[in-house]
C-alpha positions, 0 to 999 in steps of 0.5 A: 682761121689760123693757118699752121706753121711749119718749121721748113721753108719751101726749096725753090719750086718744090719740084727740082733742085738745082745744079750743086745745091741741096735741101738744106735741114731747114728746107723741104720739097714739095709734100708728094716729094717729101713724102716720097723721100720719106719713105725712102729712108724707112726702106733704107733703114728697114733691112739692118733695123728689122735685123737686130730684133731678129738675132736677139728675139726681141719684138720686132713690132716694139722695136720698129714702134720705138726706133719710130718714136726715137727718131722723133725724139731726136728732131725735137730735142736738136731743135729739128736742125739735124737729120737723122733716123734712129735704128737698131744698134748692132753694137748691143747684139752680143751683150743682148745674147750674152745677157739673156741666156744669163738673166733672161730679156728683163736683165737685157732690157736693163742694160740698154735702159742704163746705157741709154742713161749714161749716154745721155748724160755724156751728151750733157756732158759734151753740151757742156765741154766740147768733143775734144774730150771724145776725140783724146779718149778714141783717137782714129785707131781706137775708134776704128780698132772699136768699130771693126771688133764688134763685125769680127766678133760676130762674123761667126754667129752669122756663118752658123746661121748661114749652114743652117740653109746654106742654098738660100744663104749663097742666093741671098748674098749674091743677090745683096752683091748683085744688087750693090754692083748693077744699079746706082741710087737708092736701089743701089742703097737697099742692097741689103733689103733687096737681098733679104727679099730675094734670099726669102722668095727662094727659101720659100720656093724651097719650103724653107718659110713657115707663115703660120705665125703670119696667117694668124696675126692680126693687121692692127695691134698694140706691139708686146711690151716688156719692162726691164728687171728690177735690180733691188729686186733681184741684184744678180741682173747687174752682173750683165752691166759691163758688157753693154758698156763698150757699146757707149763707145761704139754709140759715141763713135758712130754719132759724132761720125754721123754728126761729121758727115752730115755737116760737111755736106751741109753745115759745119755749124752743125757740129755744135750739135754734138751733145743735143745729139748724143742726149737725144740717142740716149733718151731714145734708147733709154725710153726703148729699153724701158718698154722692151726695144732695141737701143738706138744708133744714128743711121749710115744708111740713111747718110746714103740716101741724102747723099744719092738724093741730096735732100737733107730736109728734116721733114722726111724724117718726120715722115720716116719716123711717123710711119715706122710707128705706123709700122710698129702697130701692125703684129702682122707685119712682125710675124712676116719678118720673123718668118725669115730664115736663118739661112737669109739671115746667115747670108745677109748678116755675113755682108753686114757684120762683115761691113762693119769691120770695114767701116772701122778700117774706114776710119783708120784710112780717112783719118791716116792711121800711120801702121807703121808706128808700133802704138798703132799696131799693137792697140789695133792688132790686140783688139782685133786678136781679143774679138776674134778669140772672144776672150772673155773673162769670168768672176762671180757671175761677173762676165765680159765678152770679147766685144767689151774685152778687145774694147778694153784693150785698144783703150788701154793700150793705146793710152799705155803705150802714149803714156810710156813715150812721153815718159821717155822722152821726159827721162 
C-alpha cells in the first residue's frame, strides 16, 4: 500500500522546539500538537472575523464557510510556503453599509466580488513586476495615513452601538483591557474573544440576550447563500464601485505588510511571494463575495500566534482552515453569535476600530515618518480630517464616503506636493 505523502517534515521530535529555533512553514509538530495550534489560530481569528458579519448583517455561517475555504485557497495557490488565514476584512464595513442601504446586500456582494477581481489581478501584476510599484504608490505615510482612517471613520458607529447597552459596553471593554494587561501568550492574544465572552455573559445576566433565534436552529446545515446583482440587469448597482476601491489599498497595505513580517521572522526568501499572495486574497474574496461572504484579508492576529508560539508551520493552518468550514455548516452557531448585543459589540468595536488607527500610526513610527516636513503633515492631516468629518461627495447616484475620500486625498496630496518639490528644485 502506498503510504501518503505530506508536504511537512517533522521538527525534531515533534514535541518541543529548541532554545531560538522556529517551525519553519515547511515544517510541523506532532499532529495532537499541530492540531492544537490549529485551533489556536481559529480562536485568534475568531472574535474580529465573527465580527465583520455582525455590523454588516451578513451571514455569519457563509462568511466563517468562506474565510474556511479562502484560507485554503491561499496555501494552494503560495504552494503551501506561506502562512496565513484569511479573515474578514474591516476595510469593507463602511462601503458594505454604504451600499446596502443604497442598493441592497446584491450590490454589496458585487462590489467585494469586483474588488476581489481586481486585487487578483494586481497580484498578477506584482507576480510580474516586483513591489516597488506598491511601495511608489504608498510610501509609509500614505499607507499608514490609509490605515488609521478607516479606524477614525468608524469610531462613531461603534460609540452608537456602545449607548445602545452602555452597562454591558463598559464591562466588555474592561474585560478586553483587563484580559490584554494580566495574562501573557494566546490568552493575552484573544483578548478581544475573551471580552465578547465576558461582555455577553453580563448582558445576558441583565436580560440583554434573545436565544430564541439560537434555540430554534439546527446544529447542521447548508449556510444561506446569496448571488451578487446583476449589473446588465440593473446598472444603478455600479454606482456603489467607488466606494470599495480604496479598500484595494487597504487590502494591498495590510498583505504585503503581513507578507513582511512573516518573512523577517522566518525567511526573507518569503517576500518573492508577494504576488502569489495578493492573487490568492483575490480569488478568495471574489469566490466569497460570489456566494454572499465578506471579502478577506491576511490576519494580524494570527502573526501573534506565531510569534507567542514560534510555530510557522502551514499545517496549522490546514487545521484552521478545515475547521472554520466545519464552522461555517452549523446554523447554530450562527444564531449564537447574532444574538450578541449592540451594547458588547459597541464596547468591543470601540478597541478594535480604535486599534486600527493605531496600527496606522504604527507604520509611520516603524518606517520613521519624519512630521516635521510639510509633505508628510498636510497628506497624513487632510486624510484623517476627511475620514473624521466623513465628507462625502455625491452625484447622480454617484457616492464616495469619507474611508474612499481621505484615501483620495492622502494619495493626491502626497504625489502633488512631491511633484511641485521636484518641480522646484528643476526651476
Amino acid at each position: 500500500m502506498t503510504k501518503l505523502s505530506l508536504p511537512w517534515t517533522l521538527h525534531g521530535n515533534g514535541r518541543t522546539i529548541e532554545r531560538g529555533a522556529v517551525v519553519a512553514p515547511g515544517e510541523r509538530l506532532s499532529w495532537p500538537l499541530t492540531i492544537g495550534i490549529g485551533m489556536q489560530h481559529v480562536v485568534a481569528m475568531f472574535g474580529a472575523t465573527f465580527l465583520v458579519p455582525i455590523l454588516t448583517g451578513f451571514p455569519v455561517g457563509t462568511t466563517l464557510l468562506f474565510s474556511g475555504l479562502g484560507t485554503i485557497i491561499f496555501l494552494l495557490v503560495t504552494q503551501n510556503k506561506l502562512p496565513s488565514y484569511l479573515g474578514s476584512s474591516f476595510a469593507f464595513i463602511a462601503p458594505l453599509g454604504a451600499a446596502v442601504s443604497a442598493h441592497g446586500t446584491g450590490s454589496a456582494l458585487l462590489g467585494i466580488m469586483v474588488v476581489g477581481l481586481l486585487f487578483a489581478l494586481i497580484g498578477v501584476v506584482t507576480q510580474l513586476t516586483g513591489v516597488g510599484w506598491i511601495t511608489a504608490l504608498m510610501p509609509p505615510v500614505v499607507a499608514g495615513s490609509i490605515v488609521a482612517l478607516i479606524g477614525f471613520n468608524l469610531i462613531p458607529t461603534a460609540y452608537k452601538n456602545f449607548n445602545e447597552n452602555a452597562n454591558s459596553a463598559w464591562i466588555t471593554l474592561a474585560a478586553v483591557i483587563l484580559c490584554s494587561v494580566l495574562f501573557r501568550g494566546i490568552l493575552g492574544r484573544i483578548s478581544i474573544f475573551v471580552g465578547v465572552v465576558v461582555g455577553y455573559a453580563a448582558a445576558a445576566l441583565m436580560g440583554q440576550v434573545d436565544l430564541g433565534p439560537f434555540n430554534d436552529a439546527a446544529w447542521v446545515g447548508l449556510p444561506p447563500l446569496t448571488l451578487p446583482a446583476n449589473p446588465f440587469a440593473d446598472p444603478s448597482t455600479l454606482l456603489v464601485l467607488p466606494a470599495f476601491l480604496p479598500v484595494l489599498l487597504v487590502l494591498l497595505a495590510e498583505n504585503v505588510g503581513h507578507i513582511r513580517g512573516v518573512a523577517q521572522m522566518t525567511d526573507p526568501g518569503l517576500n518573492r511571494m508577494t504576488g502569489r499572495a495578493l492573487i490568492a486574497d483575490g480569488l478568495a474574496t471574489t469566490l466569497a463575495g460570489l456566494f454572499g461572504g465578506s471579502g478577506t484579508t491576511t490576519y494580524g492576529e494570527n502573526i501573534g500566534v506565531m510569534a507567542a508560539t514560534r510555530v510557522y508551520s502551514t499545517a496549522a493552518y490546514w487545521v484552521a482552515g478545515i475547521f472554520a468550514v466545519l464552522l461555517g455548516f452549523s446554523p447554530k452557531v450562527g444564531a449564537l453569535i447574532f444574538s450578541i448585543p449592540l451594547g458588547v459589540l459597541g464596547g468591543v468595536t470601540m478597541v478594535l476600530y480604535g486599534l486600527i488607527a493605531i496600527i496606522g500610526m504604527k507604520i509611520w513610527v516603524e518606517n520613521g515618518v519624519d512630521f516635521g516636513r510639510p509633505i508628510n503633515q498636510f497628506t497624513a492631516g487632510l486624510a484623517l480630517a476627511f475620514a473624521v468629518a466623513n465628507v462625502g461627495f455625491t452625484s447622480g447616484g454617484f457616492e464616495l464616503n469619507g474611508i474612499a475620500t481621505g484615501t483620495l486625498a492622502a494619495i493626491i496630496v502626497y504625489h502633488l506636493m512631491a511633484l511641485i518639490g521636484r518641480w522646484r528644485k528643476t526651476v
